[in-house]
C-alpha positions in Angstrom: 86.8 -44.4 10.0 86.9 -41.2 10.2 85.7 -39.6 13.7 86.2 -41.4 16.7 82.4 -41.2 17.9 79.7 -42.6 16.8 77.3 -39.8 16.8 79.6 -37.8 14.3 79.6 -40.5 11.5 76.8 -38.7 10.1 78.2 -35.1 10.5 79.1 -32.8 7.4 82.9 -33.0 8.8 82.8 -36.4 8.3 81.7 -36.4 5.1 83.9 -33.9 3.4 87.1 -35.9 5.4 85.9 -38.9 3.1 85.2 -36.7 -0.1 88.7 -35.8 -0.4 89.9 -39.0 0.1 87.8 -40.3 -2.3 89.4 -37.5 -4.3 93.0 -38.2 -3.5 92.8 -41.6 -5.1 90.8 -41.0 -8.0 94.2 -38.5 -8.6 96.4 -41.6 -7.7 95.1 -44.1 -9.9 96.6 -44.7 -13.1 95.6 -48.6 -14.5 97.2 -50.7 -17.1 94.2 -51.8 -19.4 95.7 -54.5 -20.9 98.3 -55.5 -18.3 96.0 -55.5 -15.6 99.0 -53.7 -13.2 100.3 -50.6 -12.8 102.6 -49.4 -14.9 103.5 -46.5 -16.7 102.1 -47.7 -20.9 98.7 -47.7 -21.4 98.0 -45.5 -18.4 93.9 -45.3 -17.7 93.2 -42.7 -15.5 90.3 -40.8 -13.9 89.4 -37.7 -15.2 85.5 -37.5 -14.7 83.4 -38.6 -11.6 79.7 -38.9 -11.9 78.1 -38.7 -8.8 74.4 -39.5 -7.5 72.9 -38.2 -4.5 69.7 -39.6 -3.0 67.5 -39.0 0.2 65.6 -41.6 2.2 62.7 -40.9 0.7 59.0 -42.8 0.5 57.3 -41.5 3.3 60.8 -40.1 5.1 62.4 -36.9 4.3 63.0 -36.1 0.3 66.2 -34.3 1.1 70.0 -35.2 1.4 71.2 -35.5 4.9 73.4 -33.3 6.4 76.9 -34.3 5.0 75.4 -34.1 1.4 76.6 -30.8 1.0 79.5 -30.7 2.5 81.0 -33.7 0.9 80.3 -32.6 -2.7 81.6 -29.3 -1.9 85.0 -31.6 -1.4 84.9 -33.1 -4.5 84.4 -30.3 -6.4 
């Protein structure tokens, strides 16, 4: 959780507060394939993220919300 009220879950602060902690562990994480633990041989780690953004949609609006932008901005 991020903000403390509920009407600012969906705000672009929000969003880009989660980005970069979805950032700051893709950084952290290094994985031992064959171990299956962390450990320094071995080492997978992240270096590309693919992301996919989508809108409601159908009969609702076609276009990202209003944290959409904000939150790839943080990633980036």
């Amino acid at each position: 959780m991020k903000v403390k009220a509920d009407r600012d879950e969906a705000s672009p602060y929000a969003a880009m507060l989660a980005a970069q902690d979805v950032a700051e562990r893709c950084k952290a994480v290094s994985f031992c394939l064959f171990c299956n633990l962390l450990s320094s041989h071995h080492i997978l780690s992240i270096n590309a993220l693919h992301i996919k953004l989508r809108a409601t949609g159908g009969t609702k609006t076609k276009t990202p919300g209003p944290g959409a932008q904000s939150a790839l901005r943080a990633l980036a």
